[in-house]
C-alpha positions in Angstrom: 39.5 176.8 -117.0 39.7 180.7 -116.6 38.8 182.4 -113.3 35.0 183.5 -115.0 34.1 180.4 -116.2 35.1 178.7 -112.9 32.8 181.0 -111.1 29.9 180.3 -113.7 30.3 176.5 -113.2 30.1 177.3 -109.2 27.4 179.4 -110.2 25.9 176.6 -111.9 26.5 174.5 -109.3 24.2 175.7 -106.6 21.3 176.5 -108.7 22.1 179.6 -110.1 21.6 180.7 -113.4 24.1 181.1 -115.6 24.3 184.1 -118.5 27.4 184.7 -121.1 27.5 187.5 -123.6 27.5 186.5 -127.4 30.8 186.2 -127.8 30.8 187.3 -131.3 29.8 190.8 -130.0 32.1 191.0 -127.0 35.0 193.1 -126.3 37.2 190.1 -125.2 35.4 187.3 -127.6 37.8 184.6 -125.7 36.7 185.5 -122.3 32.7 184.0 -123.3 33.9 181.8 -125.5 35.7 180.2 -122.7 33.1 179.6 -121.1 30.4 178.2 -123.5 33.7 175.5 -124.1 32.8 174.4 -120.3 29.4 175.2 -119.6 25.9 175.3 -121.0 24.1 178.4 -120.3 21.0 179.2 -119.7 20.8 182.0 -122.0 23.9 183.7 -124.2 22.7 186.9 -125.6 23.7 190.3 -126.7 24.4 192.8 -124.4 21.4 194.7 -125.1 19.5 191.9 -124.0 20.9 191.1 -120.4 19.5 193.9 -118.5 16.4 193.8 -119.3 16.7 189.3 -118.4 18.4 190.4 -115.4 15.5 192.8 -114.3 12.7 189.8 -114.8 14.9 187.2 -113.3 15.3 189.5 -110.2 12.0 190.4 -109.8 10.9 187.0 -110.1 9.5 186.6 -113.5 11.1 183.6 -115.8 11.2 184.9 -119.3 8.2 185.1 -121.2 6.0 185.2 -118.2 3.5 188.5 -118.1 5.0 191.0 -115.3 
């Protein structure tokens, strides 16, 4: 297991919520990849797609929830 996947699974571990890129979009398709070998995410998207998760998540709405 890579050094980012073993963080995700830590991640994972106490609660938090795990995100990959879509590894067939990714500069370094192994690097995701890896990951989604050890770990189910919660979400694997496109890059274009994690900011704007990453802004509800922080502010404290799951996805799909009215902000």
């Amino acid at each position: 297991m890579q050094d980012g996947t073993t963080g995700l699974w830590w991640i994972r571990r106490y609660g938090g919520i795990v995100v990959v890129q879509d590894p067939s979009e990714a500069e370094f398709s192994e690097m995701p990849a890896t990951a989604l070998m050890y770990l189910t995410p919660d979400y694997v998207l496109r890059l274009n797609q994690m900011a704007p998760l990453l802004v509800q998540l922080a502010n404290g709405y799951p996805p799909g929830q009215a902000q």
